[in-house]
C-alpha positions as CSV (number, residue, x, y, z in Angstrom):
1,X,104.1,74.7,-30.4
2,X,100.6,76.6,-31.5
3,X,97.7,74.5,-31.7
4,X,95.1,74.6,-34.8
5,X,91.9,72.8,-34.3
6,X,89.9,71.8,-37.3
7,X,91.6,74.4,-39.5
8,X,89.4,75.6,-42.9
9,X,90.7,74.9,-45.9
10,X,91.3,78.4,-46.8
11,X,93.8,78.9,-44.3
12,X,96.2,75.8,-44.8
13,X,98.6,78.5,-46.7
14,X,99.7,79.6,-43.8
15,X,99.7,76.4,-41.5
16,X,102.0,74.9,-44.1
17,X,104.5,77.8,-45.0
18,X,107.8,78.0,-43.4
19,X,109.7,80.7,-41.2
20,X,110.8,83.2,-43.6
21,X,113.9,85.1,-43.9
22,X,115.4,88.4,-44.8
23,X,118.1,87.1,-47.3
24,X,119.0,90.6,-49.1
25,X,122.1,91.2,-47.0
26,X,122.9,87.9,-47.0
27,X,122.6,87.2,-50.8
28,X,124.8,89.9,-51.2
29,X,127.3,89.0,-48.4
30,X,127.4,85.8,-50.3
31,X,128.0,87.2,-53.4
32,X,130.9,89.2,-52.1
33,X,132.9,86.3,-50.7
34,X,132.3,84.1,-54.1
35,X,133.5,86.7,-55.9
36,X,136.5,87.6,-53.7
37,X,137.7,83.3,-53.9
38,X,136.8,83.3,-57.8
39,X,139.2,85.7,-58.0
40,X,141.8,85.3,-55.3
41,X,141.7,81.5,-55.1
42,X,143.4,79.8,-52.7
43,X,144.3,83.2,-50.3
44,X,140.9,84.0,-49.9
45,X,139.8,80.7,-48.9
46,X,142.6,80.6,-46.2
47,X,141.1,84.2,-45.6
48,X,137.6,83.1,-45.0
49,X,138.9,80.3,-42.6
50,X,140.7,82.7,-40.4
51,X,137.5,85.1,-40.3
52,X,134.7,82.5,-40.1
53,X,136.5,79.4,-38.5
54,X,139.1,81.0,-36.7
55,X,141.9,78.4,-38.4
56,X,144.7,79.3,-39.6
57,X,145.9,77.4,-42.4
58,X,149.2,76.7,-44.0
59,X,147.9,74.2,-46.7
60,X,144.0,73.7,-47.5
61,X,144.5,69.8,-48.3
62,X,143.8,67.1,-45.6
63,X,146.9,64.9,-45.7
64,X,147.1,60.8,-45.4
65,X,148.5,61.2,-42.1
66,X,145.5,63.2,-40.9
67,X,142.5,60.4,-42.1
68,X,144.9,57.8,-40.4
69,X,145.1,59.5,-37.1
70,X,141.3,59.9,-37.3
71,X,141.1,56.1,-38.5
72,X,143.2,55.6,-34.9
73,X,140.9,58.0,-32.6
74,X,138.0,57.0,-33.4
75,X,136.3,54.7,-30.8
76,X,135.8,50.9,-32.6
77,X,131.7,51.1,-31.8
78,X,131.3,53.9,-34.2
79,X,133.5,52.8,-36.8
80,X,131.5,49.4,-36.9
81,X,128.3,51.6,-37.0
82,X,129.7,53.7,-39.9
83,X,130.7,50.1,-41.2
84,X,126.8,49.0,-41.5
85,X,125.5,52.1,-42.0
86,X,127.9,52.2,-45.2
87,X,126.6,48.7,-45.9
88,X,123.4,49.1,-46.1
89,X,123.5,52.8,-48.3
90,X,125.4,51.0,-50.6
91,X,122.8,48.1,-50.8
92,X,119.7,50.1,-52.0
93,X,121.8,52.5,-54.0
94,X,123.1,49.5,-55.9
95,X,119.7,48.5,-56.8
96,X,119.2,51.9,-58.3
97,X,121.6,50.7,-61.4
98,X,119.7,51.6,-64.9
99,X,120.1,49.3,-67.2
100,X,119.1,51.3,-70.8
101,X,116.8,49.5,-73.1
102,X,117.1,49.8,-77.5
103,X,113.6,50.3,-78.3
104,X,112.7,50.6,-82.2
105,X,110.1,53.5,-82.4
106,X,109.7,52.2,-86.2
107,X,110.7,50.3,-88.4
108,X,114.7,50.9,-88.8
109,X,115.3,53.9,-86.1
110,X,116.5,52.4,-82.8
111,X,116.5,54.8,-79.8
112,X,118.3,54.0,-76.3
113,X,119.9,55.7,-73.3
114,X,123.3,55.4,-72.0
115,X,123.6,56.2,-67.6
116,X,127.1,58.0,-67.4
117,X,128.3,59.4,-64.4
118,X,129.3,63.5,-63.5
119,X,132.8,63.0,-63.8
120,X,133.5,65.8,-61.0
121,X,131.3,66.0,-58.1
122,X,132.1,68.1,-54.9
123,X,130.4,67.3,-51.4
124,X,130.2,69.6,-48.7
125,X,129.7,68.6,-45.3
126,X,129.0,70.8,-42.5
127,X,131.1,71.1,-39.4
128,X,129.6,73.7,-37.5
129,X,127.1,72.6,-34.6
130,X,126.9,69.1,-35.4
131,X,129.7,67.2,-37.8
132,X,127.2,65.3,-40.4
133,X,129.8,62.7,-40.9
134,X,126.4,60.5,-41.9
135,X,126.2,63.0,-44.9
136,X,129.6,61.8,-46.0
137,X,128.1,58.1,-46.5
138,X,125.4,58.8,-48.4
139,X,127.0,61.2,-51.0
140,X,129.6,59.9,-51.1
141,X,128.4,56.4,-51.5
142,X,126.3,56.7,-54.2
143,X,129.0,58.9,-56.1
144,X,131.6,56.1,-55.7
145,X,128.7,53.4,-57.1
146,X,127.6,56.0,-60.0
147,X,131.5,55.6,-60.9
148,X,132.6,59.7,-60.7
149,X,136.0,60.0,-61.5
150,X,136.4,62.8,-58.6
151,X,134.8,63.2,-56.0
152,X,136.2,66.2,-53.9
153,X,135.0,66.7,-50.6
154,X,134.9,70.3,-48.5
155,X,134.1,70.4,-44.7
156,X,135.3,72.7,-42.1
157,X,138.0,72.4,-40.0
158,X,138.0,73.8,-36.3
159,X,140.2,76.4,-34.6
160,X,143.1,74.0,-34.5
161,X,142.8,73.7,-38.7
162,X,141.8,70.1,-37.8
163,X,138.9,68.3,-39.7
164,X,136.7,66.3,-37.0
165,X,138.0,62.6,-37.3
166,X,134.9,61.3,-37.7
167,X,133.7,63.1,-41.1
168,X,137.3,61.7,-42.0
169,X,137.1,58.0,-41.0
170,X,133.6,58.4,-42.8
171,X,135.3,59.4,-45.3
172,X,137.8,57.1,-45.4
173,X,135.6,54.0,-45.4
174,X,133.4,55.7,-48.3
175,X,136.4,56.0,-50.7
176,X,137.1,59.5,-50.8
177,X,140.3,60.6,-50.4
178,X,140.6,64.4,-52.2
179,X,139.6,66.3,-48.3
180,X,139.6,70.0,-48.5
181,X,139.7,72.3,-45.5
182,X,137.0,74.4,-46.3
183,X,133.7,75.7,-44.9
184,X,130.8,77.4,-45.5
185,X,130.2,80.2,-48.5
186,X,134.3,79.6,-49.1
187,X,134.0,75.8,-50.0
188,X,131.0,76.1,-52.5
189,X,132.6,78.8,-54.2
190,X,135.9,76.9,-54.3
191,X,134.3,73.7,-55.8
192,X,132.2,76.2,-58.1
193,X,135.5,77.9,-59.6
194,X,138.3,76.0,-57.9
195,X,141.4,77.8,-56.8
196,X,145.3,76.1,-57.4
197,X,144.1,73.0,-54.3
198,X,140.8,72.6,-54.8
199,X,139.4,71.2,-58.0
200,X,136.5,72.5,-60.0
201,X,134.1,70.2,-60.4
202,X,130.5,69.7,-62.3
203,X,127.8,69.5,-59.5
204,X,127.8,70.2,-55.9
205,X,126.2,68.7,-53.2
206,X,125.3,68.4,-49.7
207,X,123.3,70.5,-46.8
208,X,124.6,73.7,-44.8
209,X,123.2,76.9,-42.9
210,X,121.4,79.8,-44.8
211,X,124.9,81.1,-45.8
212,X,125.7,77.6,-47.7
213,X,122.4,77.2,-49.2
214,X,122.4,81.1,-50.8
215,X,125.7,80.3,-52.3
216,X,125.1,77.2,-53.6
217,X,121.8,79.0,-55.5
218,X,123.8,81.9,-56.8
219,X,126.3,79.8,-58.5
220,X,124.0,77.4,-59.6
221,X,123.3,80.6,-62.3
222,X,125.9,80.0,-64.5
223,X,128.9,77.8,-62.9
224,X,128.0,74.4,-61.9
225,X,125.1,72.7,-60.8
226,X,123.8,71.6,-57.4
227,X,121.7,68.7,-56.3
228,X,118.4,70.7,-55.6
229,X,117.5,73.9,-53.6
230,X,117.0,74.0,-49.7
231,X,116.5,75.2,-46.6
232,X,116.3,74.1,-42.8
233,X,115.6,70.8,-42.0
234,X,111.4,69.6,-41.6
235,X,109.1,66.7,-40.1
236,X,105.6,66.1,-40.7
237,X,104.3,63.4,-37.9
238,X,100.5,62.2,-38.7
239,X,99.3,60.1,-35.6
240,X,95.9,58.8,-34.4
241,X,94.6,57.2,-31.4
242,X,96.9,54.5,-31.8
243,X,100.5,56.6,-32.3
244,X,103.0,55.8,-29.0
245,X,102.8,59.7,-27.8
246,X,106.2,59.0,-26.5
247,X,107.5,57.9,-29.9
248,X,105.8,61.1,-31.2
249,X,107.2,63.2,-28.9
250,X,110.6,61.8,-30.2
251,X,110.6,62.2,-33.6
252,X,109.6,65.9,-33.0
253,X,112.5,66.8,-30.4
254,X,115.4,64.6,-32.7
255,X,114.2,67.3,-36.1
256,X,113.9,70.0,-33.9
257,X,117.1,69.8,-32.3
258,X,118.9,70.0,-35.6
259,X,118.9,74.2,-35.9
260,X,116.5,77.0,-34.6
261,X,115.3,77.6,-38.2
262,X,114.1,74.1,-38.5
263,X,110.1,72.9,-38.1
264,X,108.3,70.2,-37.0
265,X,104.5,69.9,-37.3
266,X,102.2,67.4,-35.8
267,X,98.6,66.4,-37.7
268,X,96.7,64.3,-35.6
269,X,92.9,63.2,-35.7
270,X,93.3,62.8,-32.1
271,X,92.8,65.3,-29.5
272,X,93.8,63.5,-26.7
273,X,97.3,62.2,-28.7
274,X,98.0,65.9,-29.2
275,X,98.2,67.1,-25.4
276,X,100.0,63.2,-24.8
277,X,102.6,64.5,-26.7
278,X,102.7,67.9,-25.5
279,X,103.6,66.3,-22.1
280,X,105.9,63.8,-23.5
281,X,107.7,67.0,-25.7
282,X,108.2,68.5,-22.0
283,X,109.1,66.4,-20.1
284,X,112.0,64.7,-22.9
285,X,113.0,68.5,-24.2
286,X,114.4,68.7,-20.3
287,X,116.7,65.8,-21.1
288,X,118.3,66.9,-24.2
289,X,121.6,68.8,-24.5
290,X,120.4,71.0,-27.3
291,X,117.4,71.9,-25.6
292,X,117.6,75.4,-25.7
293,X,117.9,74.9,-29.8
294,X,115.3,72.6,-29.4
295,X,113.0,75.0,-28.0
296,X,113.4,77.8,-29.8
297,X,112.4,76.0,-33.1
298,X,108.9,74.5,-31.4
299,X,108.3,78.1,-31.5
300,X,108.0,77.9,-35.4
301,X,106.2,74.4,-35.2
302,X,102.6,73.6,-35.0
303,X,100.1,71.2,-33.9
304,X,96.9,70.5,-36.0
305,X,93.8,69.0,-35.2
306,X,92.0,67.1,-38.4
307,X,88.8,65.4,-38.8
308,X,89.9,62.7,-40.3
309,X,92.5,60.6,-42.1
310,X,92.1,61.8,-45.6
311,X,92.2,65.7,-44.1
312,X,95.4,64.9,-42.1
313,X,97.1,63.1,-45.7
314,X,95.7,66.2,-47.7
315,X,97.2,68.9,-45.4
316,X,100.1,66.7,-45.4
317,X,100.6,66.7,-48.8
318,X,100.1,70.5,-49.3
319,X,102.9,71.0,-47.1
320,X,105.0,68.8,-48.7
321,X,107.4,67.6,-46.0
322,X,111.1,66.6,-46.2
323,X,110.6,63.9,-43.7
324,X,106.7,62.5,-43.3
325,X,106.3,60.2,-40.6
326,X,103.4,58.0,-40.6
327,X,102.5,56.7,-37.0
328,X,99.6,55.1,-37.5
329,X,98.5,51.3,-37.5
330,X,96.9,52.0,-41.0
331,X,100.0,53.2,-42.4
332,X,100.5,51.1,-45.4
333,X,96.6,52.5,-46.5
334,X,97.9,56.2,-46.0
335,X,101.3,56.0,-47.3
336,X,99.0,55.0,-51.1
337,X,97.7,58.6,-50.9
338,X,101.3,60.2,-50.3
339,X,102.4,62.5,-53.2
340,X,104.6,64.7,-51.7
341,X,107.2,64.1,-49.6
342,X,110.7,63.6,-49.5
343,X,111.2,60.6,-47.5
344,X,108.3,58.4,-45.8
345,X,108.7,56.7,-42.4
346,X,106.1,54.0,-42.0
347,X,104.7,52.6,-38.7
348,X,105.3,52.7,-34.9
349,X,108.9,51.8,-35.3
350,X,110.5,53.8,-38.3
351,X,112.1,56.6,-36.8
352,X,113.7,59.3,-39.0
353,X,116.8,58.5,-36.7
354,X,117.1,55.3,-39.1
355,X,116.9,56.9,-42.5
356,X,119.0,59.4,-41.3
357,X,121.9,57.2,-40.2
358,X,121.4,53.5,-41.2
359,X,118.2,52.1,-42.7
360,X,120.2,52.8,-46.4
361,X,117.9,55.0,-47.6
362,X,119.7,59.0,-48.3
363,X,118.9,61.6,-46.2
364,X,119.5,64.2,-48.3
365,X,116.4,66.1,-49.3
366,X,114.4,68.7,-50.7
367,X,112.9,70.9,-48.1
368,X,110.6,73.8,-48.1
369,X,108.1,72.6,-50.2
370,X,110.4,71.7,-52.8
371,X,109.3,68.2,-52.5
372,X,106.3,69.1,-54.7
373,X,109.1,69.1,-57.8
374,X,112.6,67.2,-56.7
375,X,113.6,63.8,-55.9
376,X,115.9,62.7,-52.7
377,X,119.7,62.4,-53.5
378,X,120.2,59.0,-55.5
379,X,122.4,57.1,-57.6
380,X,120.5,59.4,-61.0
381,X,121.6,62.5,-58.9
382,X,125.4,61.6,-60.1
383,X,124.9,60.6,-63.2
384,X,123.5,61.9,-66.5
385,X,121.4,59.9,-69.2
386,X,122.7,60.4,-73.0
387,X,120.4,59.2,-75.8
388,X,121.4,57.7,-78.9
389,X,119.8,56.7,-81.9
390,X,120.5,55.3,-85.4
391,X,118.5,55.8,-88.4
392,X,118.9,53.3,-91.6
393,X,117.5,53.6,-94.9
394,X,114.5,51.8,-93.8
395,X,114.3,54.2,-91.1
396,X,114.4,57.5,-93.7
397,X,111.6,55.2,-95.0
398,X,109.8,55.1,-91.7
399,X,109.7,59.0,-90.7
400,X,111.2,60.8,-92.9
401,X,108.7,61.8,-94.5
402,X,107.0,63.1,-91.2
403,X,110.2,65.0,-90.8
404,X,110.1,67.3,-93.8
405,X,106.6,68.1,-93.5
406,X,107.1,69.3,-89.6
407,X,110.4,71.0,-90.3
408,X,108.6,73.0,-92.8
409,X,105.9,73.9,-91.1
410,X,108.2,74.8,-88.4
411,X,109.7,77.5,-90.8
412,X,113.3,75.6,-90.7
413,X,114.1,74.5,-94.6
414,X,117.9,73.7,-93.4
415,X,116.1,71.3,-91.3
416,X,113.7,69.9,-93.7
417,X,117.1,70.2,-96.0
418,X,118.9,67.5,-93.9
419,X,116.5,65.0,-94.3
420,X,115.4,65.8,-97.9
421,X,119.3,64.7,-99.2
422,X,119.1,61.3,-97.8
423,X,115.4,60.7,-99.1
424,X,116.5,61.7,-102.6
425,X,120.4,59.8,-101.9
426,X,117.6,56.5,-100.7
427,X,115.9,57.0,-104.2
428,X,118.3,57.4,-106.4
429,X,120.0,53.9,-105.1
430,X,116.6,52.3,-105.2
């Protein structure tokens, strides 16, 4: 990790921007296998598989007996963990109902909104170097809650064509039961258009590599829609004097581990807690299994050196972090000043470990800066809000008026028009 001490101002843009990417072959790699399963359906998914997954595959659906036999192989300690973990993502994204409220703006109109859910969501779950069956819970937990009529779920299989049991027993306790296998650029183009097994459906969802992430943008354009744009995985530790360097070290090493295009940054107003955790970084990176992957994204990480606590929470929020962990016995003070972020850690012991497995919170979220604009995954990401209102004569009274003299000023007389009718149809009864 490269060290900044004291940085200026002037050159936070490039302390906070992210590894960057040559995505013209890509984009247009993507664009090619989109349009090869929009046309070709099913066969080019099965294509895809053989090519990227090495499976081949008779049938694309997973069947009952598959999720059973994963229900079966699955040790018991990690279905009880999926059990509270389930338990607890379905506790705070209950509390997330909206309830609308009629308001009457004046006298005789009465405005309200109506929460209805996406009636077709698709969730993609990666497969690749780590199984995210914790991604399963918390989309498809929230979708179940929002009340989506299908939810259709896409992960990869391996060489065998089988889907790793856990995403399935995941899946399984969440409620889903439409399990497609399909990876990468294939599977968000399969949700986007759908092919004769796998449904279309309204809004996709869910992380992936470069390859996912492009698709997912390009047919955003005119398809379907997704849950936000994205990119590799990010932390942003603040510590002080008073930050466990080992705990530190930690929540560094468990981001970095998760790809080589992922980053960590460290913003400390302690010297001394920056080469502690340096150490620490060292001596747990030797421990890990994923080391290698580990270390090859510290390359694109950084350590920086503020004055003080309201430097460290500015610099912070310029770089607007997916993850912001807060290791600092003032926490509660700092976390006031937090504006942009997409998930907040507070305190010696909230790791991101717990919001990314069990604390209930949803760990899907916008990355690359994009939490200066976009929420976190929750229960409003699967549903949509439809406004009513009805207007009676004492309404007309109220604003219509108002309405004819903006409408035509606006240039619109059909506008004006509409309302002008019922004025005169008010008058003429009165």
């Amino acid at each position: 990790m490269k060290t900044y001490r004291y940085p200026e101002r002037d050159s936070w843009k490039e302390l906070v921007e992210r590894p960057q990417l040559d995505v013209s072959q890509l984009n247009a790699t993507v664009k090619s296998v989109l349009d090869d399963i929009r046309e070709n359906g099913d066969q080019a998914v099965k294509k895809y598989e053989m090519k990227f997954d090495h499976a081949m595959l008779d049938t694309l659906a997973v069947s009952e007996q598959e999720i059973n036999e994963a229900m079966n192989s699955v040790n018991e300690d990690l279905i009880d963990a999926l059990h509270t973990a389930h338990s607890n993502i379905a506790a705070f994204h209950e509390a997330q109902r909206y309830d609308g409220i009629r308001i009457e703006t004046a006298p005789g109109v009465t405005c309200w909104q109506k929460s209805v859910p996406i009636e077709k969501v698709g969730l993609y779950i990666p497969g690749g170097t780590a199984p995210l069956f914790s991604t399963v819970l918390m989309l498809a937990t929230p979708a179940k809650i929002a009340g989506c009529r299908e939810i259709v779920l896409c992960t990869p299989p391996n060489s065998e064509g089988k889907v790793n049991p856990a995403i399935l027993a995941a899946a399984h306790i969440a409620g889903v039961s439409k399990i497609f296998k399909a990876g990468g650029v294939q599977a968000i183009g399969a949700m986007a258009y759908g092919t004769e097994s796998i449904p279309k459906v309204y809004k996709i969802f869910g992380p992936g590599n470069q390859y996912v992430m492009a698709a997912k943008q390009q047919v955003s354009l005119h398809d379907v829609a997704i849950d936000m744009p994205a990119g590799p995985s990010e932390v942003c530790v603040i510590a002080d004097s008073t930050s466990r360097a080992d705990f530190v070290a930690a929540d560094l090493l468990s981001q970095a581990e998760h790809g080589i295009d992922s980053q960590v940054i460290l913003i400390s107003t302690s010297e001394g807690i920056i080469e502690e955790v340096k150490v620490e970084i060292n001596t747990q990176l030797e421990q890990l299994p994923r080391k290698e992957m580990a270390a090859k994204t510290l390359e694109n990480s950084k350590m920086v050196l503020v004055h003080d606590k309201k430097e460290a929470i500015k610099l912070s929020n310029a770089y607007a972090p997916e993850h912001l962990i807060i290791a600092t016995n003032d926490y509660e003070v700092l976390a006031e000043q937090v504006v942009n972020a997409g998930s907040v850690f507070l305190g010696t012991y909230a790791c991101e470990s717990a919001g990314d497995y069990a604390s209930g919170t949803n760990h899907t979220l916008p990355t690359h800066g994009y939490a200066t604009a976009y929420s976190g995954v929750n229960l409003d990401s699967f549903n949509r809000k439809i406004t009513f209102q009805h207007l009676s004569q004492n309404g007309i009274r109220s604003i219509g008026h108002a309405v004819e003299i903006m409408a035509e000023n606006e240039q619109l007389h059909a506008h004006k028009n509409a309302m002008t009718l019922r004025i005169m149809d008010i008058n003429r009864e009165s």
